[in-house]
N, C-alpha and C positions, 0 to 999 in steps of 0.2 A: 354630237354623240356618235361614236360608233355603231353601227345595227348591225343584229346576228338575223340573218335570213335561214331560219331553221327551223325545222319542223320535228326534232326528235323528240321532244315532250321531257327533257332535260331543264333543270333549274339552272342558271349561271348567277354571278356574282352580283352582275347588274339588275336583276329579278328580286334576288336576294335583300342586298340594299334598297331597293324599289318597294320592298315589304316591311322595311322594319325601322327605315330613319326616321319615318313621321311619325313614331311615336315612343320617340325614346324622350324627348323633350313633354313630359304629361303635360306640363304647366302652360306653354304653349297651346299644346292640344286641347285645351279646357279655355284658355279664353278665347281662342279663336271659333270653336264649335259653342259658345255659350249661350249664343243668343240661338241655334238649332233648337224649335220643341215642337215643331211641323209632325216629324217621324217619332217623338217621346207620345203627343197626343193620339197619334194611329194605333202603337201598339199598346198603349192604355185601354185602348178602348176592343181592342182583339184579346186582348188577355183577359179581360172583365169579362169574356164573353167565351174564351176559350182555355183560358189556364190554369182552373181550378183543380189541383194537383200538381202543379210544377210547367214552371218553364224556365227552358234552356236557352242559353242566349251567348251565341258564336260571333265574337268579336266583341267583348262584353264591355272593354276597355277600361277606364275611371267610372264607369257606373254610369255614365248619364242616362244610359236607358234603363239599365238595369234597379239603380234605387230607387225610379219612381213605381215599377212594377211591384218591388218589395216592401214599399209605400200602401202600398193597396191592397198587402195582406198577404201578396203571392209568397210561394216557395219557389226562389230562385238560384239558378244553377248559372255560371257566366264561365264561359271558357274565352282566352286570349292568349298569343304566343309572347305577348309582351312586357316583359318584366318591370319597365318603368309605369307602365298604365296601370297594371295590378297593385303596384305599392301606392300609386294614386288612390286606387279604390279602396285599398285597408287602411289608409288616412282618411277618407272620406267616414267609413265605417266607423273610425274612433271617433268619429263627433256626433255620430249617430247610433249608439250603441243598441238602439230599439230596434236595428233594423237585422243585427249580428245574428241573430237564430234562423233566419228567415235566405240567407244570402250564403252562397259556396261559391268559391271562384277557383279557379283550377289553369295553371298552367299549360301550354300545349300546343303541338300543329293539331288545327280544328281537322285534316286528312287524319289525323292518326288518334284523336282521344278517345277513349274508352272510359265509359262510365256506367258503373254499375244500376245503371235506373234509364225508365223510358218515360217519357213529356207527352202531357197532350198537347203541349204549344211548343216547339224549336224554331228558332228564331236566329237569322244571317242578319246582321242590320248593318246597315249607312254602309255599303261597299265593299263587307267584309268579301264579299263573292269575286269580286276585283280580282280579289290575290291568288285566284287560282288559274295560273296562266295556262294550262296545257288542258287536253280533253282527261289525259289519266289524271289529274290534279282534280277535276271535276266528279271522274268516278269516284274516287275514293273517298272525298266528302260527303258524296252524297249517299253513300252505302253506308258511311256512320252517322248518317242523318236518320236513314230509316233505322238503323239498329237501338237508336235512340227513342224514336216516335213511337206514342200508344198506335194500335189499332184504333183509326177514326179518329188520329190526333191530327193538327194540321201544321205545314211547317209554312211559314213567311221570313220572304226573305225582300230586301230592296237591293235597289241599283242606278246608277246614273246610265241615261239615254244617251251613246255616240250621241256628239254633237259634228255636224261634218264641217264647221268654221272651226272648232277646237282641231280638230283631226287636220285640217288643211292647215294649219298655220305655219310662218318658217319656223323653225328650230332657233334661227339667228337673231330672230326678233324677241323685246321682252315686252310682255306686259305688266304695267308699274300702277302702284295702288299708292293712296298718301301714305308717307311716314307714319309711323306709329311707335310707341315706345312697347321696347318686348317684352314679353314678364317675368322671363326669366335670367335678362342681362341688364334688363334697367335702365336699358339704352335706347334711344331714341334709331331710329333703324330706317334705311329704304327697303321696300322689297318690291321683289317681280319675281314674274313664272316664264319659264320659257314651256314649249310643249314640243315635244318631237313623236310623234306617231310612228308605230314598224307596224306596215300593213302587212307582212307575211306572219309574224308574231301576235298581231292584234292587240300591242299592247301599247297604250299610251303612256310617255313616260313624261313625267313631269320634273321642272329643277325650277324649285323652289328659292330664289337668292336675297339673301339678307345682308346687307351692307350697312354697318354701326355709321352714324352722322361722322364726319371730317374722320376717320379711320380706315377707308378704307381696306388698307393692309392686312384686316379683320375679317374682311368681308366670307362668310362660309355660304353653302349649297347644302339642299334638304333634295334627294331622290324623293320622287313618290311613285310607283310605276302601278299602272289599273289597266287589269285586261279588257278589251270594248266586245260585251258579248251585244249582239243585234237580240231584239224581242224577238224575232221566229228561231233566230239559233237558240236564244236561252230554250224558251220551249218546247223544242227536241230535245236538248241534252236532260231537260228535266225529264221528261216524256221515255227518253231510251234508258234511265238510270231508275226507272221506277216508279214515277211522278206524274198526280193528275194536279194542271193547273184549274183550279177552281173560280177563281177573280184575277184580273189585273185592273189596280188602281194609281190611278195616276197622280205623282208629287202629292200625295199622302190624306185627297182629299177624300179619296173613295168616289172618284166617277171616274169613267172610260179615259185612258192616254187619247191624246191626240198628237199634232203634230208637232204642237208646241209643249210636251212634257219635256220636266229637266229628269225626274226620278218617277221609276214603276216599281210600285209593289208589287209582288204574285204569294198569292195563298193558296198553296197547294196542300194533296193528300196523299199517302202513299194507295200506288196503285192494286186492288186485286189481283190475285194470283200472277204478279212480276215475281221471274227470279232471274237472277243473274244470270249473264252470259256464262260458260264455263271459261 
């Protein structure tokens, strides 16, 4: 892969793609995140406790986190930028018709949605934070995060921990999982990931490769690219944009990270008397 060593806070093509190929395939995206309910049981249990009134939920995707909240009574609100994953979730909807008064999804870049209502609970889940490569990418989210939150509401979000073997790896190397058949080609398929890390970018970019059995001539690439924010960087940026972290919990069990966490939650609240920079 070619690297852009740039620091203008600029989106490019490869960002772009980075953000949006993994999840144009839902069908895919739902059986391979199926067996995930590590991070569905954490925010069940923070909603039960904090969402009485609405929560809002940035990267809402086919609902997996989203219907079991609406499951349990809530009024939920789900923003995502992606057209394939929303039609997943108003299919899921139609076979749960009990859940339809309870559930609003809303198209959108989570930097720019505007919504006429403020959450005691807002919710970034499974990575969605990833996608915000640049520092202004981060401002802006998170100014419509607080424009969103009650007073004394709290916002959580998760994220996967740089790993520095993930980050070190060649680019030219794959790593290879058994065959499995795809759900959306019916084909029996190799796949491997290769990983190419841009340390002046901070952004890991991943190429997902799927090779149909004896076809190769078929074979396609899935970009995924995830910016690697470090735990003390995140916590500045939340910190300078307005943000008290309150907890950090580690891979969704609710005790302290250590050095062996894959995934940190942080529950935080907007800060008293913060206003924006001019």
């Amino acid at each position: 892969m070619k690297k852009r060593h740039a620091l203008d806070g600029g989106r490019d093509a490869e960002l772009e793609s980075g953000s949006d190929a993994h999840y144009k395939d839902a069908a895919y995206y739902a059986a391979t995140y199926a067996n995930r309910t590590e991070d569905v049981d954490f925010y069940l249990g923070l909603a039960a406790e904090h969402g009485e009134g609405g929560v809002l939920e940035y990267g809402c995707g086919d609902g997996r986190i989203l219907l079991p909240l609406a499951r349990i009574g809530l009024a939920c609100t789900g923003v995502d930028r992606s057209a394939p994953m929303l039609r997943a979730l108003r299919q899921k909807l139609k076979a749960h018709p009990e859940l339809r008064p309870r559930i609003t999804a809303k198209r959108g870049d989570m930097r720019r949605v505007r919504l006429d209502q403020r959450f005691p609970l807002v919710l970034c889940t499974f990575n969605t934070f990833l996608h915000l490569y640049t520092r202004q990418d981060v401002e802006q989210f998170l100014t419509r995060v607080r424009a969103h939150l009650k007073r004394g509401g709290r916002f959580v979000l998760d994220v996967s921990v740089p790993n520095p073997e993930e980050l070190g790896r060649d680019p030219a190397t794959i790593a290879r999982v058994t065959p499995f058949r795809h759900p959306s080609t019916d084909e029996v398929v190799r796949y491997g990931e290769r990983f190419d890390y841009d340390g002046m970018r901070q952004v890991l970019l991943v190429s997902m490769e799927f090779e149909p059995k004896g076809a190769p001539e078929r074979a396609w690439m899935t970009p995924l690219a995830h910016r690697q924010f470090f735990p003390r960087e995140l916590e500045a940026l939340l910190h300078y944009n307005g943000f008290e972290v309150m907890d950090v919990y580690g891979d969704f069990e609710m005790r302290p990270p250590d050095g062996g966490t894959v995934d940190i939650a942080l529950v935080c609240r907007a800060r008293r008397g913060f206003s924006a920079p001019a």
